[in-house]
PLY file of the C-alpha trace (Angstrom):
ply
format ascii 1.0
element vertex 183
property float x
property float y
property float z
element edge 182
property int vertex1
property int vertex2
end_header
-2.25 -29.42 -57.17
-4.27 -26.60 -55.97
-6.53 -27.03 -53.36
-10.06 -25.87 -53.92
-12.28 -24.89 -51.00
-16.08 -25.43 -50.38
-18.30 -22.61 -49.04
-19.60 -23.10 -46.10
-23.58 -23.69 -46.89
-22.40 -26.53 -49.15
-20.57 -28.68 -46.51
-24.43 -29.14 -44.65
-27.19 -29.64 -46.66
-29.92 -27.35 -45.89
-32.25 -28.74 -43.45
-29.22 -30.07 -41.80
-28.44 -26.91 -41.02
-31.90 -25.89 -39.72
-31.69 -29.07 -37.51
-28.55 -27.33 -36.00
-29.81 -24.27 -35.60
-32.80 -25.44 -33.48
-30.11 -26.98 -31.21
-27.86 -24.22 -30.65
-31.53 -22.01 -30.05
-32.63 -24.69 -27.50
-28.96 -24.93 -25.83
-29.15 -20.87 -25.87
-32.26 -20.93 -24.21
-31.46 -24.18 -21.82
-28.19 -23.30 -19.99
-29.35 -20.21 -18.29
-31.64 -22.64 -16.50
-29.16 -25.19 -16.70
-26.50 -22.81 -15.15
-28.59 -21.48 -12.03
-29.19 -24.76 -10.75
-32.55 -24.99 -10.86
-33.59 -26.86 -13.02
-31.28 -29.59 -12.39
-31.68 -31.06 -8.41
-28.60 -32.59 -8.47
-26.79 -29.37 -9.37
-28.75 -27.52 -6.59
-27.00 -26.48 -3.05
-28.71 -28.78 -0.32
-30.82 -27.20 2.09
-30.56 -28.22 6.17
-33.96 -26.81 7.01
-32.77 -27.73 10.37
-31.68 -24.30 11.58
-33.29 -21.53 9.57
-33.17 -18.24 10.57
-36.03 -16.05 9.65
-35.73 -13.03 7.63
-38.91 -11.33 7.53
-42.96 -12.54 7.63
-44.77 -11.33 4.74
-48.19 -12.29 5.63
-49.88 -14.67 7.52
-48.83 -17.36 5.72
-45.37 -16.66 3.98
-42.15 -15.82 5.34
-38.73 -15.73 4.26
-35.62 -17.06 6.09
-32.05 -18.06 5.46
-31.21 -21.90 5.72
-27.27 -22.68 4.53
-27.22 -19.40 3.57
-29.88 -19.60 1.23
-32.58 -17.44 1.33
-35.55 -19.28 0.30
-39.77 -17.99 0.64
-41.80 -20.02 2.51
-45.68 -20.50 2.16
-46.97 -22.21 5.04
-48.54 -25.76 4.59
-52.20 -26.66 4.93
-53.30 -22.80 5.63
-54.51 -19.77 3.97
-54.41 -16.70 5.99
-56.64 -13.28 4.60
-54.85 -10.94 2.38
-53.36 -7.69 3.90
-55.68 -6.33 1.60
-58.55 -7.83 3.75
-58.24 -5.47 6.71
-58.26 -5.90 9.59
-57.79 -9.91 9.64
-54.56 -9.77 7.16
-52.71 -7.53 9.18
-53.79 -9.12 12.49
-52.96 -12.92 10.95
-49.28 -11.55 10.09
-48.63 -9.54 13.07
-49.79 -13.13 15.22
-47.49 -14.69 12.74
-44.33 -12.55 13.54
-45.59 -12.48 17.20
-45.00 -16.81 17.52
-42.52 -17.23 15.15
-39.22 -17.61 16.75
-35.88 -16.32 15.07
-34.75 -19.47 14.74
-36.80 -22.28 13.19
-36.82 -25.27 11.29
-38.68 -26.58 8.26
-40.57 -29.67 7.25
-40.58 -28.78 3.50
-43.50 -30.62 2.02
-43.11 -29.55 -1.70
-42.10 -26.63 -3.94
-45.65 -24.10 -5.57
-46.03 -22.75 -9.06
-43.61 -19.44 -7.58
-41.16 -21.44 -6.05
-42.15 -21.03 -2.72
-40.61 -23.94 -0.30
-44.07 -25.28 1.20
-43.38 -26.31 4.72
-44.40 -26.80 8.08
-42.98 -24.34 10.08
-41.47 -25.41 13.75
-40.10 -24.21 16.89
-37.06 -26.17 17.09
-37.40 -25.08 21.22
-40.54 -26.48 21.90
-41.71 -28.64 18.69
-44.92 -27.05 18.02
-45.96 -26.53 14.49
-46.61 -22.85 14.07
-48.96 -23.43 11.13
-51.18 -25.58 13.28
-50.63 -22.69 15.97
-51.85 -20.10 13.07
-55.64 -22.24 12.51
-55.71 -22.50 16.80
-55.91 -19.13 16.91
-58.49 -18.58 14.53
-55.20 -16.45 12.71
-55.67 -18.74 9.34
-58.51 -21.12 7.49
-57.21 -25.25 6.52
-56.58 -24.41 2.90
-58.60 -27.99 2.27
-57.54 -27.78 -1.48
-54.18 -28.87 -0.41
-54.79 -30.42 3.23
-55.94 -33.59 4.15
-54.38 -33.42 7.36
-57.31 -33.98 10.18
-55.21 -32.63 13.03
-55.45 -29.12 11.16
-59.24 -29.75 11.02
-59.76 -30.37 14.07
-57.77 -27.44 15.02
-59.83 -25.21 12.51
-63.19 -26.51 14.49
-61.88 -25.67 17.73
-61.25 -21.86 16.53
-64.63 -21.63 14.81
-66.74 -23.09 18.47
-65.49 -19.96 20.46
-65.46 -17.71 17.44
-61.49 -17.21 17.65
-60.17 -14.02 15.04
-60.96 -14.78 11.71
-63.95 -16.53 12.83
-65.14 -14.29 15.29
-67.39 -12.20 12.19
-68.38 -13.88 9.13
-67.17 -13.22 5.81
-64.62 -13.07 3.18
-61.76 -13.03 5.57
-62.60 -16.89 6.43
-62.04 -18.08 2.31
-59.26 -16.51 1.55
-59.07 -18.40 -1.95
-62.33 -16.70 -2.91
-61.19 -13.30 -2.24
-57.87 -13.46 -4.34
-60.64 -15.15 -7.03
-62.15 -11.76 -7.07
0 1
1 2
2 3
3 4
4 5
5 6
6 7
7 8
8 9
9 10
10 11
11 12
12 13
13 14
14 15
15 16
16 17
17 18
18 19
19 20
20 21
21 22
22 23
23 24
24 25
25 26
26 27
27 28
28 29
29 30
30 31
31 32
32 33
33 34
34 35
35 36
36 37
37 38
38 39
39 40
40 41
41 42
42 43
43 44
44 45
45 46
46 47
47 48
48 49
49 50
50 51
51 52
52 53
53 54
54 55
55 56
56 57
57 58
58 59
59 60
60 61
61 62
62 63
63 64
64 65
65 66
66 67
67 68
68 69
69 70
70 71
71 72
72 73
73 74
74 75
75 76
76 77
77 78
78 79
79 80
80 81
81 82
82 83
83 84
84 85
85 86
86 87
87 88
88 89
89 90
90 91
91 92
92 93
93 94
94 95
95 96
96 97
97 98
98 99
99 100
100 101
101 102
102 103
103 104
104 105
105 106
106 107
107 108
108 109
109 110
110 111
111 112
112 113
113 114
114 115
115 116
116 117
117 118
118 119
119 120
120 121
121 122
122 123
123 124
124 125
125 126
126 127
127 128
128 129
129 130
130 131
131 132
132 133
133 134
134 135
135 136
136 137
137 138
138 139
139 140
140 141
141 142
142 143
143 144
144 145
145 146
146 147
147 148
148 149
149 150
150 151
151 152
152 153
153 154
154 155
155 156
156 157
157 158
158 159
159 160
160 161
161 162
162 163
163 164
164 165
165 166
166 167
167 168
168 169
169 170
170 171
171 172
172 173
173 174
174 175
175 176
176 177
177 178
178 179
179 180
180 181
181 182
């Protein structure tokens, strides 16, 4: 007895094998994602935001630093510092920035933004102030209301605004931020 074989398009029926080649296509295009970790949280390295070191301050309100040895981008909770674009404030709001920031810091991460930035409160681990409430003291950064409710920052943003502290000191575009980058 001879044994006959079958080609291979007749052992699946047609749209059977359409079916599988969608799910080899999404698999293809999944485990990249799927692989890096993070997509998945429970495949992603844990973060002590306990003793970050910072790396470098971008702006007035982002900075990067190195917790566990990953480096992760920060964008600073509740504020919205000008543009470096938006000369002089942006430059003076990071150079304030860089100027309290301490080497050393840790992070109350509060969520995760549309580019991935960690969005924390940033704090001196020495003396337990909150730099991004130090940032709207000094007049350095406007409450970014869209995604603060917190009074305590709006109280803070009052006090800067009586005495006309930086970015309130001349009015303008510099003070919204969020209409600026609209432009």
């Amino acid at each position: 007895m001879t044994q006959r074989t079958i080609p291979w398009h007749r052992l699946l029926p047609r749209h059977h094998r359409l079916l599988l080649w969608w799910a080899l296509a999404g698999i293809g295009i999944a485990l990249p994602w799927l692989l890096d970790g993070s997509g998945l949280p429970w495949l992603q390295r844990s973060i002590d935001s306990a003793g970050c070191r910072v790396v470098s301050i971008h702006d007035g309100d982002t900075l990067r630093a190195t917790c566990s040895g990953i480096e992760i981008k920060v964008r600073l909770h509740c504020i919205d510092a000008p543009e470096i674009a938006q000369r002089p404030w942006g430059t003076e709001s990071r150079d304030h920035l860089r100027r309290i920031t301490p080497r050393v810091v840790s992070l109350r991460i509060h969520d995760t933004d549309r580019y991935e930035r960690k969005v924390a409160e940033v704090i001196d681990p020495a003396t337990g102030e909150v730099i991004n409430l130090d940032m709207v003291k000094a007049g350095q950064a406007a409450v970014y209301r869209r995604y603060c409710n917190d009074p305590t920052y709006r109280q803070a943003e009052t006090g800067a605004k009586a005495p006309g502290l930086g970015i309130w000191s001349v009015p303008g575009d510099h003070q919204r931020p969020w209409d600026w980058r609209k432009r």
